[in-house]
N, C-alpha and C positions, 0 to 999 in steps of 0.2 A: 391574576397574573400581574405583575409587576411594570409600572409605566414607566419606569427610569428607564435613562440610556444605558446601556450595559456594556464593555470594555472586555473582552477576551484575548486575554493576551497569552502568545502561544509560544515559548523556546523550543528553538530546534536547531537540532544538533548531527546531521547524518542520519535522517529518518525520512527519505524519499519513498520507499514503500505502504508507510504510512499514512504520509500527508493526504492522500486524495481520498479515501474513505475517513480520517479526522475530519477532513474540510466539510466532506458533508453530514456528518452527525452532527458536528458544530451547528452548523447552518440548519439544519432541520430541526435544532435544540432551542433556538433562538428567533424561529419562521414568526411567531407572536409576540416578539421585545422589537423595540428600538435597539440595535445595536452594531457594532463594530468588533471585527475581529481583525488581529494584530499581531501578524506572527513575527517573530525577531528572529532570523539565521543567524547562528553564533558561528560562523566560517566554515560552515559546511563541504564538503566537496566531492559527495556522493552524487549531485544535481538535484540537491532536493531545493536550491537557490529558484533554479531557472521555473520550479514546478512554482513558487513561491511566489516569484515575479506573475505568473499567468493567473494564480487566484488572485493578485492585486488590481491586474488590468481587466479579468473581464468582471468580476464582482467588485461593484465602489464600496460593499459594506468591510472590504479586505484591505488592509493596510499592509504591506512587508515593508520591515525594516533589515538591511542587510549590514551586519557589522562587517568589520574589516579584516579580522581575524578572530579564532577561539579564543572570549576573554571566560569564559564560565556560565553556568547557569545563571547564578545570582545577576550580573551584568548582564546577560541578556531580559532578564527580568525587570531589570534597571531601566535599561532604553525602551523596553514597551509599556512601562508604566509613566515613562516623562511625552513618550507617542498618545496615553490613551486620554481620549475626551470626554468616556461617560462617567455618570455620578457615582455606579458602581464598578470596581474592576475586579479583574476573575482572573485568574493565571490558573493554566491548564497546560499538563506535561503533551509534548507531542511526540511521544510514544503509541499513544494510544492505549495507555492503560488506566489514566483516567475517563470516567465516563462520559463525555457532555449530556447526557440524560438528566444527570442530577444536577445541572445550572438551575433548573427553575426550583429545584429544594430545597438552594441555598438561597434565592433570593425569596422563595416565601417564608424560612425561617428571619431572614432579615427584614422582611416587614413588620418583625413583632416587636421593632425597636432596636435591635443588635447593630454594632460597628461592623463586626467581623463575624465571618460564618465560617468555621475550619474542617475542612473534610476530612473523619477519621478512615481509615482503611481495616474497619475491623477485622475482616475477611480478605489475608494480602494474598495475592498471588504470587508469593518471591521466593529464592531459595530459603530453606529457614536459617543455616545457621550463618550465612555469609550477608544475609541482610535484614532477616525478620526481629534474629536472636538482638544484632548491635543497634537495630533499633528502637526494638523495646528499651533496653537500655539507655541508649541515649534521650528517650522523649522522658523516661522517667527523672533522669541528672536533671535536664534542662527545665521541666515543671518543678524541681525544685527548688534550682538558683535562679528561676526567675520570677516564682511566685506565680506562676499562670497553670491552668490543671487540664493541660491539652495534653488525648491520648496518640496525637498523630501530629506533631512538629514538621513532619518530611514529607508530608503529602504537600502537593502544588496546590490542589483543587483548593479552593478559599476564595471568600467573597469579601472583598473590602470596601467600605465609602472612602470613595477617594479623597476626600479632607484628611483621614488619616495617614496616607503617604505622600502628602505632602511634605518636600523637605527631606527627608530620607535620604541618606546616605548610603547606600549599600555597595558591602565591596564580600569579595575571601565565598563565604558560606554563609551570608547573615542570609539572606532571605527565608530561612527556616527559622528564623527570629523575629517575622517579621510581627506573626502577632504579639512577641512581649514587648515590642517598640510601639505596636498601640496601646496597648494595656497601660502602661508608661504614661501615656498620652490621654488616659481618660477613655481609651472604647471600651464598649459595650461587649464582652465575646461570648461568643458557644460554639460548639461542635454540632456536625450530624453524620451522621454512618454514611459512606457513601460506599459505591460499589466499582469495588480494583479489580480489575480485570488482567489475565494474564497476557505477557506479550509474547504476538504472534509475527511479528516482523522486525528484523535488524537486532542488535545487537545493544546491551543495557552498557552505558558510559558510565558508569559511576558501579565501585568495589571498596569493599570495606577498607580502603584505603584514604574515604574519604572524613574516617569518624577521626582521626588526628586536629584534622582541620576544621570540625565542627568542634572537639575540644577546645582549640584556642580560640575562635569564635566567640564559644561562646564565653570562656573567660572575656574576652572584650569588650560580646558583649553588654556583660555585668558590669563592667567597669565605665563601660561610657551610658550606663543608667543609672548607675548609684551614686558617679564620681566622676563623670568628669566638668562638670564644672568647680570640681573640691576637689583635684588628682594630691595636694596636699594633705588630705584626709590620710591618705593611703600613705604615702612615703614616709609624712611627718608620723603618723601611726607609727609606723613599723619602725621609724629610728628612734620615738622615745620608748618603745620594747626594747631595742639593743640598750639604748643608753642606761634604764632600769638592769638589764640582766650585765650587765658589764660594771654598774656599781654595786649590785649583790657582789659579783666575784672580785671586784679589789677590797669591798667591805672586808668580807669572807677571810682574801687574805692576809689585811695587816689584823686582826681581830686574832687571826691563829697566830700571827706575830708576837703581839701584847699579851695573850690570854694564853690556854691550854697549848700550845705547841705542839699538837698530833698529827699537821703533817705539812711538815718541813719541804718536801719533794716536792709539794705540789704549788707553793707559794708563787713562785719565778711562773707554773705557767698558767694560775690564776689573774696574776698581775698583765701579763700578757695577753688571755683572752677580754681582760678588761679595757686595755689600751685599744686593740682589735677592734671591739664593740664598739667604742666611743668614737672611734675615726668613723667605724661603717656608716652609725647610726647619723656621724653628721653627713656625711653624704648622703643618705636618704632622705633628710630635710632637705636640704641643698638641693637635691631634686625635685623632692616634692613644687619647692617654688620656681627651678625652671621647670616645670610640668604646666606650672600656674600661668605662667610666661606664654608657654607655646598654646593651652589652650585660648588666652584672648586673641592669641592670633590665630586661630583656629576659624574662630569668631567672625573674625572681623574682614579674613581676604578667603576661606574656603570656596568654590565655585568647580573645582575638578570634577570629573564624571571615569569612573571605572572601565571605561569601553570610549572607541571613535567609530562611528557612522560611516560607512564607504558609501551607501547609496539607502534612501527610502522609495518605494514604489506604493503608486498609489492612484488609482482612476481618474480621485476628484481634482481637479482644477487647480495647477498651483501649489501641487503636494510632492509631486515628483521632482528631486535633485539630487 
């Protein structure tokens, strides 16, 4: 069994029927670790706040963090992982469809040297085609453009050394990105089958409405892994494409000016998508370098946080305000 301090950090969202048998599967899951658990209310207002607050005062291993409003999953993921204090951290849906049984499988696969332990759901309990089917899909998109060969990106359960979210940014949907931002970083990763259990209280927040917003994500974030310290890579790329494809087409057309003369018609709007291209593509330079611009300053004054705190509760001494 593992001697680190352990970090359970728990979003919750309008799951007052839940919380009090999660609290103690948790707790019976973790009776043999050093650890802490740290649920984040992300603006609940079914009373699963107030149930929240009472696992923080009479258990000191309980941390609640209460935001102030519904900022998302990922933000409340946010705020309990800049709360948590142990070496390793674990984010665990409070649904109650992930197990706390399998916390200790991910940190004995994690003693065998790994950064990150990510829990597959090979066996999902969910409707299939409104969430199993755009899942699959989506974990296979995302193991592609990100180079990482995880069969479950959208499971919470996941074990991380917290060196590696260190620094982390997370805003939108990233947090299902969070292992290609280790990976990125040099961790170690693997997967273990864990066991998804179907839910038997309240109601699922999230419809496939939400694979829009994991698209653009994850274009981002590609983009702030490959590029963004080089966003000129991209722009200036793609404007000396136009400028290339814009002097084929005035080539093109004084060439059938000078030469063969077969087609006349179309001269005037070769010349024109030439002129087009050459403008676009300097704007896309042009960009590229205020791109350059705003990432030093990115740099150099970032310090925002995706969520504000209205209240943390907490036993120990000095923790409560």
């Amino acid at each position: 069994m593992s001697s680190q301090f352990v970090s359970v950090v728990i979003p919750v969202f309008n799951e007052r029927e839940n919380l009090p048998p999660l609290y103690s599967e948790i707790a019976s899951s973790l009776k043999n670790l050093r650890h802490e658990m740290i649920f984040v209310d992300d603006g609940s207002s079914d009373g699963s706040r107030e149930i929240l607050r009472d696992f923080a005062r009479q258990d000191p291993n309980v941390t609640t963090v209460l935001l102030s409003r519904n900022f998302g999953q990922t933000a409340a993921l946010a705020a309990g992982f800049l709360a948590a204090r142990g070496e390793v951290v674990i984010p665990l849906d409070g649904d109650g469809q992930n197990d706390p049984r399998d916390i200790p499988r991910l940190l004995e696969k994690m003693s065998e040297g790994f950064d990150v332990v990510s829990g597959w759901r090979k066996k999902r309990h969910d409707a299939f085609w409104s969430r199993r089917v755009p899942s699959a899909l989506a974990n296979g998109v995302i193991s592609q453009v990100t180079g990482v060969p995880l069969h479950d990106f959208g499971c919470t359960l996941k074990a991380y050394r917290r060196s590696h979210l260190a620094n982390l940014k997370l805003h939108g949907e990233m947090h299902r990105f969070l292992p290609a931002w280790c990976a990125w970083r040099g961790a170690r990763i693997t997967e273990v089958e864990v066991n998804h259990r179907p839910r038997t209280r309240g109601q699922s927040k999230y419809g496939i409405g939400r694979t829009f917003k994991v698209i653009l994500d994850l274009l981002t974030t590609k983009f702030f892994s490959g590029y963004l310290t080089k966003p000129s890579y991209v722009f200036g790329g793609l404007g000396l494409v136009f400028y290339v494809v814009g002097a084929a087409s005035g080539l093109l057309a004084f060439y059938d000016k000078l030469g063969p003369d077969r087609w006349p018609a179309l001269r005037i709007p070769f010349l024109l998508l030439a002129a087009t291209l050459g403008i676009v593509g300097t704007l896309l330079i042009l960009m590229g370098l205020l791109a350059e611009l705003i990432v030093h300053l990115y740099y150099e004054v970032s310090s925002q946080k995706p969520y504000e705190i209205a209240e943390t509760v907490s036993s120990r001494p000095g923790e409560t305000h």
